[in-house]
C-alpha positions in Angstrom: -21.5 41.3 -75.6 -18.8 41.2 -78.6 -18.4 38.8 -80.8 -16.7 37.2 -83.8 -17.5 34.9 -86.1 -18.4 32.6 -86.9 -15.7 31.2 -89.1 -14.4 28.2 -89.9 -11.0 26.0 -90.0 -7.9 26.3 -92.7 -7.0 22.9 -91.5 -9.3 19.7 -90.8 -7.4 15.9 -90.0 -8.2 12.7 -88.4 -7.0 12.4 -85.1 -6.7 8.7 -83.8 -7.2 9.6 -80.3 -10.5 7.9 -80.1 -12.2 5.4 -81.9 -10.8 3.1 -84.7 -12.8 4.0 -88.3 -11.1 6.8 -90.5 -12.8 10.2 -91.9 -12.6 9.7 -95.2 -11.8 13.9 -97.2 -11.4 15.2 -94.0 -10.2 18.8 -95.5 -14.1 19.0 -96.8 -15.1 19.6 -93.6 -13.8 23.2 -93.8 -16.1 25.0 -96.2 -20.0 24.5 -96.3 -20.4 23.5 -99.8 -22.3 20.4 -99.8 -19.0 18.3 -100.0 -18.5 16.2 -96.6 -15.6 14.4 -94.8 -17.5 11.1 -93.8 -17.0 7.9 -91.8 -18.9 4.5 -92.1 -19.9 3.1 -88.7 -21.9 0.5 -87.3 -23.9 -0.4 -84.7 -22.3 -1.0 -81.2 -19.4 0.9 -79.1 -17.0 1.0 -82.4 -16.7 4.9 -82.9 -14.8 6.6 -85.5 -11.5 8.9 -85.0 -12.1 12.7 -84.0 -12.4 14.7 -86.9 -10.4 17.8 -86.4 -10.8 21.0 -87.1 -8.5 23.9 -85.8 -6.8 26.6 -87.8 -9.3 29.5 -87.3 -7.1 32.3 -88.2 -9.9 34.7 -88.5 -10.1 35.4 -84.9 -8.4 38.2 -83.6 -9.7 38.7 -80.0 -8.1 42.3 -78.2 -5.5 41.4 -75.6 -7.0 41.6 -72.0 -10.4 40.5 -73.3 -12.3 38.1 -71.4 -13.5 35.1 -73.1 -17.5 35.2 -72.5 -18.6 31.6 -74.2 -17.6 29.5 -76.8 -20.5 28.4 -79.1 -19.2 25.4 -82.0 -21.4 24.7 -85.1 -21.2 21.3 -87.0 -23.1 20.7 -89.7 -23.9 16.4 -90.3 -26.3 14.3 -91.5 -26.7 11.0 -92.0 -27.3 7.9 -94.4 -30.4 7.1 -92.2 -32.3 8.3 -89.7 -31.3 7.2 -86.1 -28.3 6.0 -87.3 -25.5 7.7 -85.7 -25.0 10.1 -83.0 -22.3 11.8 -81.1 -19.6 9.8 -80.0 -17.8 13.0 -78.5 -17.3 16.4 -79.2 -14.6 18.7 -77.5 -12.6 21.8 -77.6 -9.3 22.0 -79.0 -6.9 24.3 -77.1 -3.2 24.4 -77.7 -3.5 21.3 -79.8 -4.9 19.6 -77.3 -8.6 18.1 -77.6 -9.6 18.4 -73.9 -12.3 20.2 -71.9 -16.1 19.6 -71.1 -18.3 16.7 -72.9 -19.8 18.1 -74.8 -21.9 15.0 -77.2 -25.0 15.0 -75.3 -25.9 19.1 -74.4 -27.8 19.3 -77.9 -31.1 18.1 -78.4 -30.4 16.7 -81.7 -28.7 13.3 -80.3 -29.4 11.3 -83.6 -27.8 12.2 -86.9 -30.3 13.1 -88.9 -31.0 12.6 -93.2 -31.5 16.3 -94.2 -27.7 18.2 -93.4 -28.7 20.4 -90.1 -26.5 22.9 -88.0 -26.5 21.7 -84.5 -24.6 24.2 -82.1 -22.9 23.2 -78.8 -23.0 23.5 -76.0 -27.2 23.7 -76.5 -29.6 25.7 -75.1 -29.3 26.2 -71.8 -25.7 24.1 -71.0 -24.0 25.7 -68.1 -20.6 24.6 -69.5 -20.2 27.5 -71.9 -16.3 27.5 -71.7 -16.1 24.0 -71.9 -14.5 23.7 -68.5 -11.5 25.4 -69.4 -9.3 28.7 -68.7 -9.3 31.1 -72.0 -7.4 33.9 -72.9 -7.3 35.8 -75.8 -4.1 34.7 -77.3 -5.5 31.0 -76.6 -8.6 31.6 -79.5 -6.3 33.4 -81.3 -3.8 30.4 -81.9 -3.7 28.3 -84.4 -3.7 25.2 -82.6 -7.6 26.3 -81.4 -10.3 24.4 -82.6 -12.8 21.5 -82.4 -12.9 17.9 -82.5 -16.0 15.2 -83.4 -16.5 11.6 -83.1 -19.9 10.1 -84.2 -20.9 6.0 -83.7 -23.3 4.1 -85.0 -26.6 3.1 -83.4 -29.6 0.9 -85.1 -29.8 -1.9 -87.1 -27.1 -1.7 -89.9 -24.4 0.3 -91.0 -24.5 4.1 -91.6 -22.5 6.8 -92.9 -22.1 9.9 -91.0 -21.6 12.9 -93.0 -19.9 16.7 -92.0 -20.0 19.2 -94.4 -18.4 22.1 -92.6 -17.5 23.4 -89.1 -17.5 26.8 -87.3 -17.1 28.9 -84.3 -18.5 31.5 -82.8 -16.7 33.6 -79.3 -18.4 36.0 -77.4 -16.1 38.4 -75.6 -15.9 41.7 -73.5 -13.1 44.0 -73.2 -12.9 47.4 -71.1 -14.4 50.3 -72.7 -12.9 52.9 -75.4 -13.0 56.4 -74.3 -12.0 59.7 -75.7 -11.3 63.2 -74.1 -12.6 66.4 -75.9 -11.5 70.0 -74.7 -12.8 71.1 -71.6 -15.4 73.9 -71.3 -16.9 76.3 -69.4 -13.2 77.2 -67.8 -13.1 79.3 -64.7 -10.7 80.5 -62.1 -11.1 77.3 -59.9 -12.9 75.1 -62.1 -13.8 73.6 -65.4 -16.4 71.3 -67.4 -15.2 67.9 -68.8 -16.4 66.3 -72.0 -15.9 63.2 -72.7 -16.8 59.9 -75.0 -17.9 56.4 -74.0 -17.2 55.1 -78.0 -17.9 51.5 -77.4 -18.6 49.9 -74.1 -16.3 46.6 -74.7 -19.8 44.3 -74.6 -20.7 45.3 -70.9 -21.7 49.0 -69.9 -19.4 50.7 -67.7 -20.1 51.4 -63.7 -18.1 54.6 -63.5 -16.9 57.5 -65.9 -15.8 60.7 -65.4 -12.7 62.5 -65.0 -8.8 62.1 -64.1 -6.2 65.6 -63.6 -3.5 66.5 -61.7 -1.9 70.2 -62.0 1.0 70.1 -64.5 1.7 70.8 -68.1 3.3 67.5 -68.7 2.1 63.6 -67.9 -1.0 61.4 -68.1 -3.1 61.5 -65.1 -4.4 58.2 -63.7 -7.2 57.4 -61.1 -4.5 57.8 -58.5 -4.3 61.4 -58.9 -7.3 63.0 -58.4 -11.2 62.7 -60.2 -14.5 63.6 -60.8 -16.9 60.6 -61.7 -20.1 59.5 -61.8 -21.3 55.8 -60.4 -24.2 53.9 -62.9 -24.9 51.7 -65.7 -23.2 53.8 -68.9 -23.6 52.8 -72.4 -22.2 54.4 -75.6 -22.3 58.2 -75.7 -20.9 62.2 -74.5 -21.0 63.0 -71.1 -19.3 65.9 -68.8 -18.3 66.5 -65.2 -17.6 69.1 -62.9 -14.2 69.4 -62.0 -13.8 71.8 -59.3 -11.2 73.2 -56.5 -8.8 74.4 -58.6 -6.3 76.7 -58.4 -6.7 80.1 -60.4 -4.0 80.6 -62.9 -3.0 76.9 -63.2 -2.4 74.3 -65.8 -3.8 71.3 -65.6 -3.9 67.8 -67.2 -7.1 66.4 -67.4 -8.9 63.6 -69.1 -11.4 61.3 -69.5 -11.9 57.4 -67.9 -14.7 54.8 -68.0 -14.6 51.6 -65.9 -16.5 48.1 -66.6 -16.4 44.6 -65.1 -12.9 44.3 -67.4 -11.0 47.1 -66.7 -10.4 51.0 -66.7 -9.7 52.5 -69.9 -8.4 56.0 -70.4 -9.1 58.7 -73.2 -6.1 61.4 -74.8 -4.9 63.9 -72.0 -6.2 67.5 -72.8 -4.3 70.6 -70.9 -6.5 73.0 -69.2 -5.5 76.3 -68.0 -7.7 78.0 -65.1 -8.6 81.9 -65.8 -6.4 84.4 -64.0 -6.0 88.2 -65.0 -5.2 87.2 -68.5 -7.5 84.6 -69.7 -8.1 81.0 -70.2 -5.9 78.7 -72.5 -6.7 75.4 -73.6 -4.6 73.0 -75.7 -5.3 69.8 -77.0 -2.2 67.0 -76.8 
């Protein structure tokens, strides 16, 4: 699985959507530094506002990835022990705060006096997505992010304290492939060699070979192949390709196909021996 991250927001507000008692420096919230945004709450149902963080312009997810889980660190503490927990946490998308619940999937409920990392979903949540559609250009936006609420529990009043906030998203894309000259050329047949560079996060389940007779053009897995079925991680590998003509150019090269997609290496021209000899250029 790929990843990046985690990083953290270029923007952090109060957002009045819940709750009725204010962050107070919100925008400290965005580096971990030992300065926190914090909130005084008290016991009962009176929450504070979301604090929200979005603004994570270090993500640059491929286009055509496919959004694996979404994993949000917040790093609180509190004035006492027992004294606050979770009002709400949820995804930003779009500007939006929506998506899965996500206040109760961690087993650290309570807020505790020592600042801690505490990652949700938790261990074991099925909601990893937060109940929500993602593309690439989605975590890419600027408008992606994260919002928190916290309430107080207990006997008195109590400060709830958030030094920074991050995200991690785990991704898989299809796999990158290149084409190296062919080998071993004959009158009806040849040896392709190709590279599985980087398997996109999941192995691929077929690679092998694409050509179709020509001197011109990009074959695809419409035309015709030679492949191998598996489980393929990073590294060289060749194929037979045989049945054709004597004398012939051909364009041949190299494919690999995962649970994304089918991705396709450079096309190599291969020319099949006749009374004068092989010739192979590289495009």
């Amino acid at each position: 699985m790929l990843s990046q991250g985690p990083y953290t927001p270029s923007t952090v507000v109060t957002d009045s959507s819940i709750g009725t008692d204010d962050w107070i420096s919100p925008t400290y919230a965005k580096v971990e530094d030992g300065n926190t945004a914090y909130v005084y709450v008290v016991p009962g149902f009176i929450s504070s506002y979301y604090l929200k963080a979005t603004g994570f312009t270090s993500f640059s997810i491929p286009t055509g990835a496919i959004i694996d889980h979404i994993v949000v660190g917040i790093k609180v503490s509190a004035s006492s022990e027992d004294g606050v927990k979770y009002a709400s946490v949820k995804i930003v998308k779009g500007g939006t705060i929506q998506g899965a619940e996500m206040k109760d999937t961690t087993p650290y409920y309570f807020w505790v006096s020592t600042p801690t990392w505490v990652d949700f979903p938790g261990p074991g949540y099925g909601t990893s997505l937060w109940e929500l559609s993602w593309t690439a250009s989605d975590i890419n936006s600027t408008d992606f992010g994260v919002a928190v609420a916290a309430f107080g529990v207990g006997g008195g009043a109590s400060t709830a304290y958030v030094d920074c906030i991050r995200i991690t998203v785990y991704y898989k894309t299809a796999p990158t492939v290149t084409t190296q000259a062919a080998t071993s050329i004959t009158s009806s047949g040849c040896t392709g060699n190709g590279n599985i560079t980087n398997t996109g996060g999941v192995n691929a389940t077929r690679r092998g070979f694409c050509y179709v007779a020509g001197t011109s053009g990009d074959p695809t897995t419409a035309n015709s192949v030679a492949y191998d079925d598996g489980s393929f991680g990073e590294g060289a590998y060749t194929k037979a390709i045989s049945g054709l003509s004597s004398g012939a150019g051909y364009r041949v090269r190299a494919y690999a196909v995962n649970s994304v997609g089918t991705s396709y290496g450079a096309t190599v021209q291969v020319t099949t021996l006749s009374a004068i000899g092989s010739n192979i250029i590289i495009f």
